[in-house]
VOLUM-238333 format. One record per residue (C-alpha): residue number from 1; residue in three letters; x, y, z. Coordinates in steps of 0.001 Angstrom, whole numbers. Each point is the difference from the previous one (the first is absolute). Example, Ala and Ser with C-alpha at 12.3 -4.5 7.8 and 13.67 -1.06 7.14 Angstrom:
// VOLUM-238333
    i   aa     east    north       up
    1  ALA    12300    -4500     7800
    2  SER     1370     3440     -660
***
This chain:
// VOLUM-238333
    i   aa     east    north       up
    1  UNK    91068    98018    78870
    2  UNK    -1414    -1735     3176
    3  UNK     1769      824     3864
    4  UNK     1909    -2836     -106
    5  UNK     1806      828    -3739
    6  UNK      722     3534     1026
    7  UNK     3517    -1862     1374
    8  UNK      658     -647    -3626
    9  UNK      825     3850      -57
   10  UNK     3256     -410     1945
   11  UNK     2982    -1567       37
   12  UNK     -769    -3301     2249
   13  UNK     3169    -2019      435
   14  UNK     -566    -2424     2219
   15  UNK     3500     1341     2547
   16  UNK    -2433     3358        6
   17  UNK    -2501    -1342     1294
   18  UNK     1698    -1833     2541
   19  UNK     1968     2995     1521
   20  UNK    -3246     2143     -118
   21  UNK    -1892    -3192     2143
   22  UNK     2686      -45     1807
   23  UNK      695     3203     1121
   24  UNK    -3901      896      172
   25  UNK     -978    -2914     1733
   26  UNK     3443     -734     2307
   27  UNK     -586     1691     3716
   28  UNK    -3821    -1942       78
   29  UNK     1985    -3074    -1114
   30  UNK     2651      373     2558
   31  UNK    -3532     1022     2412
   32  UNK    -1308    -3117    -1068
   33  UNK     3083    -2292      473
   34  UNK      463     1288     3298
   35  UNK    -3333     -811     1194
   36  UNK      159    -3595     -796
   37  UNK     3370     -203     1561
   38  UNK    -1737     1119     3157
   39  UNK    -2574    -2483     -476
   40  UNK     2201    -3049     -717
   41  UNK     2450      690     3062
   42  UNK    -3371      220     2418
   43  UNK      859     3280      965
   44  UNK    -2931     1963     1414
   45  UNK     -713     3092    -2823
   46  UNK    -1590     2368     2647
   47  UNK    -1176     2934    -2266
   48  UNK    -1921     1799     2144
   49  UNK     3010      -62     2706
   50  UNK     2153     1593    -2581
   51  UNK    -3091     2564    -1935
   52  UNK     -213     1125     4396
   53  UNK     3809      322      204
   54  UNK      165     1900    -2970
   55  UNK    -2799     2312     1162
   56  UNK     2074      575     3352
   57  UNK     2613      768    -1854
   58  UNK    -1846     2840    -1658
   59  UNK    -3615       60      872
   60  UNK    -1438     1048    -3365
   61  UNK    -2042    -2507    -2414
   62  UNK     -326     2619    -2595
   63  UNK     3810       82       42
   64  UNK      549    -4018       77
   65  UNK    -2561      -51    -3123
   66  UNK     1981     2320    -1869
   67  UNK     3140    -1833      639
   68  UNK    -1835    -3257    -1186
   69  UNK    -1527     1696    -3474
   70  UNK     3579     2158     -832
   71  UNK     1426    -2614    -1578
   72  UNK    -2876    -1281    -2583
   73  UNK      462     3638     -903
   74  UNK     3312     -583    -1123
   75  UNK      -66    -3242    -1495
   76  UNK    -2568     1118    -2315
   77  UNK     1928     3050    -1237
   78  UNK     3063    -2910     -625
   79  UNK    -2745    -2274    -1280
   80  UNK     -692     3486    -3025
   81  UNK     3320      411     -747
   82  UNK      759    -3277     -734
   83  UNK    -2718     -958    -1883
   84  UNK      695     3788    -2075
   85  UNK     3891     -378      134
   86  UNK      576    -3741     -373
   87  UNK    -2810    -1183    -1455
   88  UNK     -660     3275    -2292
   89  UNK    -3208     -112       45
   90  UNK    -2969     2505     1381
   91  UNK    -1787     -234     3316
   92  UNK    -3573      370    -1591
   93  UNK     1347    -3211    -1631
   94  UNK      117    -1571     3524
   95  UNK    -3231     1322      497
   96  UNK    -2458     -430    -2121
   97  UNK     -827     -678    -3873
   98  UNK    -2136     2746     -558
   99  UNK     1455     3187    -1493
  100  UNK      -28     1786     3428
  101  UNK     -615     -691     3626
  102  UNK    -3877     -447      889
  103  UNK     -128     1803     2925
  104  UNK    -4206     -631      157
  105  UNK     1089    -3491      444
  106  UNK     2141      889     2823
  107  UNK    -2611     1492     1769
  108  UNK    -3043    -1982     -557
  109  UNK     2034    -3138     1394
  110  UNK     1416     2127     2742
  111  UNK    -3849      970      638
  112  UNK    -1599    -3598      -15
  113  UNK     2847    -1586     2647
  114  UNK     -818     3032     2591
  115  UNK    -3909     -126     -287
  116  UNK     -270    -3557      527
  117  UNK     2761      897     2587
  118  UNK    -1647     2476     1866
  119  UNK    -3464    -1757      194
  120  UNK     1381    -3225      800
  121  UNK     1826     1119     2499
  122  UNK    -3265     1946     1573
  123  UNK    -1521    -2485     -566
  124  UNK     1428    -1875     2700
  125  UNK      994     2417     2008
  126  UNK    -3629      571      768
  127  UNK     -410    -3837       37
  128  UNK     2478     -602     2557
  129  UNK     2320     3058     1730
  130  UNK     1270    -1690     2928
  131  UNK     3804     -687    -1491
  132  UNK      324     3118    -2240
  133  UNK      790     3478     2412
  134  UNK      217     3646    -1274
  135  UNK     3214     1674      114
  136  UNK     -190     2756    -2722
  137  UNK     2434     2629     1536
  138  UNK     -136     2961    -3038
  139  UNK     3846      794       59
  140  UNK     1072    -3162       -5
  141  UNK    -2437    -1129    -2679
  142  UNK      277     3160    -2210
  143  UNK     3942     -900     -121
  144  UNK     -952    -3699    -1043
  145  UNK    -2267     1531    -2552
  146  UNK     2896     1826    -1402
  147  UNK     2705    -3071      185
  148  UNK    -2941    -2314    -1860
  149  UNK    -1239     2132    -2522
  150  UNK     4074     1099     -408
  151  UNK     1417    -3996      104
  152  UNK    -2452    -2356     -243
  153  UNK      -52      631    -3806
  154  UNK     3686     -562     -684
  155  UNK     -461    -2789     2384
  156  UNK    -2694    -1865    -2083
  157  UNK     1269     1473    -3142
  158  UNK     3188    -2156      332
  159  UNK    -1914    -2881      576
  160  UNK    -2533      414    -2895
  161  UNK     2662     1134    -2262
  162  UNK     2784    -2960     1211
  163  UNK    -2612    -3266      112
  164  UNK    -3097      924    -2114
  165  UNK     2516     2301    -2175
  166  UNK     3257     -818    -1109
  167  UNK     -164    -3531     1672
  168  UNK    -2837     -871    -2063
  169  UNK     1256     1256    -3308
  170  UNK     2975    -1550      207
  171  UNK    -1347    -3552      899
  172  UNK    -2473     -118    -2151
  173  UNK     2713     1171    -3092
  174  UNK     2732    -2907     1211
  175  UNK    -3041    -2833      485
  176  UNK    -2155     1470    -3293
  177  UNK    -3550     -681     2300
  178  UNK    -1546     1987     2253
  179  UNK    -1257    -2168     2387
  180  UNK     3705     -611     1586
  181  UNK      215     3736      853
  182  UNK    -3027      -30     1552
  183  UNK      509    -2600     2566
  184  UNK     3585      550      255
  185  UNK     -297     3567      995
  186  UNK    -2876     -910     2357
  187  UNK     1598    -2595     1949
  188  UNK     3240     2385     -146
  189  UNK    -2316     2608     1386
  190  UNK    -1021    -2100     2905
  191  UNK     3265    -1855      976
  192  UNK     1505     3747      139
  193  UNK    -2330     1210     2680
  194  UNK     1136    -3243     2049
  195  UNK     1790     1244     2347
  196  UNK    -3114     2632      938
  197  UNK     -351       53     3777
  198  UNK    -3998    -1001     -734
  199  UNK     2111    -3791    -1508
  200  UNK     1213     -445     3199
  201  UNK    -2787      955     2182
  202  UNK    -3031    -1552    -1863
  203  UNK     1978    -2909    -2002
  204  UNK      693     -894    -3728
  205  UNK    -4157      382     -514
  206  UNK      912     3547     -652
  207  UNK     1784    -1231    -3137
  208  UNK    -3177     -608    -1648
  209  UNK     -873     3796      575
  210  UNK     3591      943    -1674
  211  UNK      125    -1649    -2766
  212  UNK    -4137      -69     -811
  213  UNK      747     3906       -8
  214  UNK     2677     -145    -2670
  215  UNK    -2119    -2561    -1773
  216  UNK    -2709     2701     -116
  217  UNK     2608     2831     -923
  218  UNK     1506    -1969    -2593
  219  UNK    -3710     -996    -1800
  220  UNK     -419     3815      211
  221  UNK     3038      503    -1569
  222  UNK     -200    -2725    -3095
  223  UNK    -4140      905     -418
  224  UNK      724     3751     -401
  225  UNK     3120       54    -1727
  226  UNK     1647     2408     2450
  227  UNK     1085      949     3716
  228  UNK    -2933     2368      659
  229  UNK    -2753    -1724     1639
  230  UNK     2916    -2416     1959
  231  UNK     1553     3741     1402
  232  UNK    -3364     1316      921
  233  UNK    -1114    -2830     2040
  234  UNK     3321     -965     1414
  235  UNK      182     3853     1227
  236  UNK    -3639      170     1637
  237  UNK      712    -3092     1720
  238  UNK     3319     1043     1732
  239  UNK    -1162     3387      805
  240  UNK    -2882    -1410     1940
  241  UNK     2011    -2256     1650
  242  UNK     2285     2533     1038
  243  UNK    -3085     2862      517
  244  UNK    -3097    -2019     1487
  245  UNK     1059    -2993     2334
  246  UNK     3347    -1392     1309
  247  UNK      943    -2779     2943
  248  UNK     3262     -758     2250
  249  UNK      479    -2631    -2685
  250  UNK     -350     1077    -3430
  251  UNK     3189      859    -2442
  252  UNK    -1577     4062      440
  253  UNK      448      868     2995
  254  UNK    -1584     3759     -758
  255  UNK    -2512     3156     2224
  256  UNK    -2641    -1508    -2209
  257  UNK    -3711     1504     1695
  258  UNK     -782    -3856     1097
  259  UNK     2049    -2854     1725
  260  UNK     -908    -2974      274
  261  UNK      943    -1688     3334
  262  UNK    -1196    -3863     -480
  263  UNK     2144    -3145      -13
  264  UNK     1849     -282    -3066
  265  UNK    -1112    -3725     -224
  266  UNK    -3647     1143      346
  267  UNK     -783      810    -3343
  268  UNK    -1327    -3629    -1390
  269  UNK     1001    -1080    -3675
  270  UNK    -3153     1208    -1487
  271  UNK     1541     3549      506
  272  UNK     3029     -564    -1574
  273  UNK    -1319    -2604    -2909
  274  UNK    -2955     1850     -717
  275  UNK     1042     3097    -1839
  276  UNK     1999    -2394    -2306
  277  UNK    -2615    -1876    -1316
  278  UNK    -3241     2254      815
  279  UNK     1302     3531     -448
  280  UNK     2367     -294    -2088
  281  UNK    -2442    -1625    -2930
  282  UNK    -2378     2767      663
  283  UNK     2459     2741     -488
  284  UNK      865    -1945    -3306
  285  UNK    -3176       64     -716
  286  UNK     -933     3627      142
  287  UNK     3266      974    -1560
  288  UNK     -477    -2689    -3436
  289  UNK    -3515     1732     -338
  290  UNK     1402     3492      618
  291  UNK     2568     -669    -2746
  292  UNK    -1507    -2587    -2008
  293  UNK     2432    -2582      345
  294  UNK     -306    -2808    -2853
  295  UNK     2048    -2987     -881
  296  UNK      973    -1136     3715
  297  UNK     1962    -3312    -1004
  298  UNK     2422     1741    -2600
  299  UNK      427     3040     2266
  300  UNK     1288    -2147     2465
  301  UNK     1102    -3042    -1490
  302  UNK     1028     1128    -3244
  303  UNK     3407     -345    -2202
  304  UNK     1985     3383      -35
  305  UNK     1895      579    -3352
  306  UNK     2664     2718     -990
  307  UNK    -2017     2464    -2006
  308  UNK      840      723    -3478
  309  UNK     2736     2970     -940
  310  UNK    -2982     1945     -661
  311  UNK    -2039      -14     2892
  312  UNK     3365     1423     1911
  313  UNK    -1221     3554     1357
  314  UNK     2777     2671       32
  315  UNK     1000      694     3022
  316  UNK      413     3798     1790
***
């Protein structure tokens, strides 16, 4: 059985899947909602008034990120028991086809995003320092450490396990293809991180960033026939964002060792478009030959079927 069929192990009535969307996906749609509202009415969304009034409120940024990642922590406890409880099925199901979680995939995606990462980023840092300022203070980033390495994987584990997970499982049972998943989730994916301060300050270009990421997540996920490389590189990628560089702008607002103190409109569209449609390919790249990846088109274009009675695996 393929990812996508592993939904076929559970009960998937379509008012289940509804309340679990629903309640999974509710406080970023209500997010999301309110941040057009703001926009239509011409009101003036001032996010870094309101990140500086929070911080004079209580001057911490470790504690303001911990307040922000709290609650993907909880949803994706909800998000387990009800796919165990109400669906009845497993959360390896969710997870991955094989017979067990590949950790080794984990890390070897985790491990490619933070190399090319790291050198890009010194890269031009040694390029071109004049915007970019050290301000590594070791309490204050020892404490981040902690809150990332704690949060940031319950944080992207609700996301990988919600879009490129139970999202895409579902979809691709009710439509029978798996190309609908695919973009749906991605564009899903994107429209979700909308109401990011970096929308606001840099404009809807950044859209192309969003939903080109869950594009690449979601190939991941069909091509591999599991979660594993999507968690590992989704992880790495946060983690430096949150560890190696932040600005007055961005939706982290974190002790990271670097800031970066440029214009938020100074960045040109190469910057933003070019890890889309140059990186991203790469990364593809090295991960198809790592794994061998074969039959593209059906992986990701492909009918899905109910499996036979006897291809059902028992479940624990």
């Amino acid at each position: 059985m393929n990812f996508i069929q592993q939904v076929y192990k559970g009960d998937n009535k379509v008012w289940m899947f509804l309340l679990t969307a629903f309640l999974i996906s509710g406080i970023f749609i209500a997010n999301l909602i309110y941040f057009v509202y703001l926009l239509y009415t011409g009101e003036n969304i001032d996010f870094i008034g309101l990140q500086n009034s929070l911080m004079e409120l209580i001057p911490s940024k470790n504690f303001w990120l911990a307040v922000n990642l709290l609650p993907f922590a909880f949803l994706l406890g909800l998000l387990f028991l009800l796919v165990k409880h109400l669906h009845q099925r497993s959360i390896l199901s969710l997870s991955t086809s094989r017979a067990r979680m590949d950790w080794g995939r984990v890390a070897f995606s985790f491990s490619v995003i933070c190399i090319f990462t790291l050198v890009t980023f010194a890269i031009g840092y040694a390029a071109d320092s004049s915007n970019i300022v050290v301000q590594f203070n070791p309490i204050n980033f020892i404490i981040l450490f902690v809150i990332s390495i704690l949060l940031f994987p319950l944080q992207i584990g609700l996301e990988e396990y919600f879009f490129r997970g139970y999202l895409m499982q579902h979809i691709g049972a009710f439509s029978k293809n798996r190309w609908m998943p695919l973009i749906i989730t991605s564009i899903l994916f994107g429209v979700l991180h909308g109401a990011n301060p970096e929308v606001t300050e840099m404009g809807l270009i950044v859209m192309i960033f969003y939903i080109g990421t869950g594009l690449l997540l979601g190939i991941m996920t069909l091509m591999d026939e599991g979660l594993e490389l999507a968690l590992g590189f989704h992880l790495g990628n946060n983690l430096l964002a949150a560890l190696l560089i932040t600005s007055d702008w961005s939706a982290l607002q974190t002790d990271a060792i670097f800031r970066y103190t440029g214009e938020e409109t100074s960045g040109s569209i190469a910057e933003i478009v070019l890890p889309v449609f140059v990186v991203y390919p790469i990364i593809l790249l090295i991960l198809s030959k790592k794994y061998k990846w074969k039959n593209w088109k059906e992986k990701l274009t492909g009918t899905v079927v109910e499996p036979l009675e006897d291809d059902y695996k028992i479940l624990e």
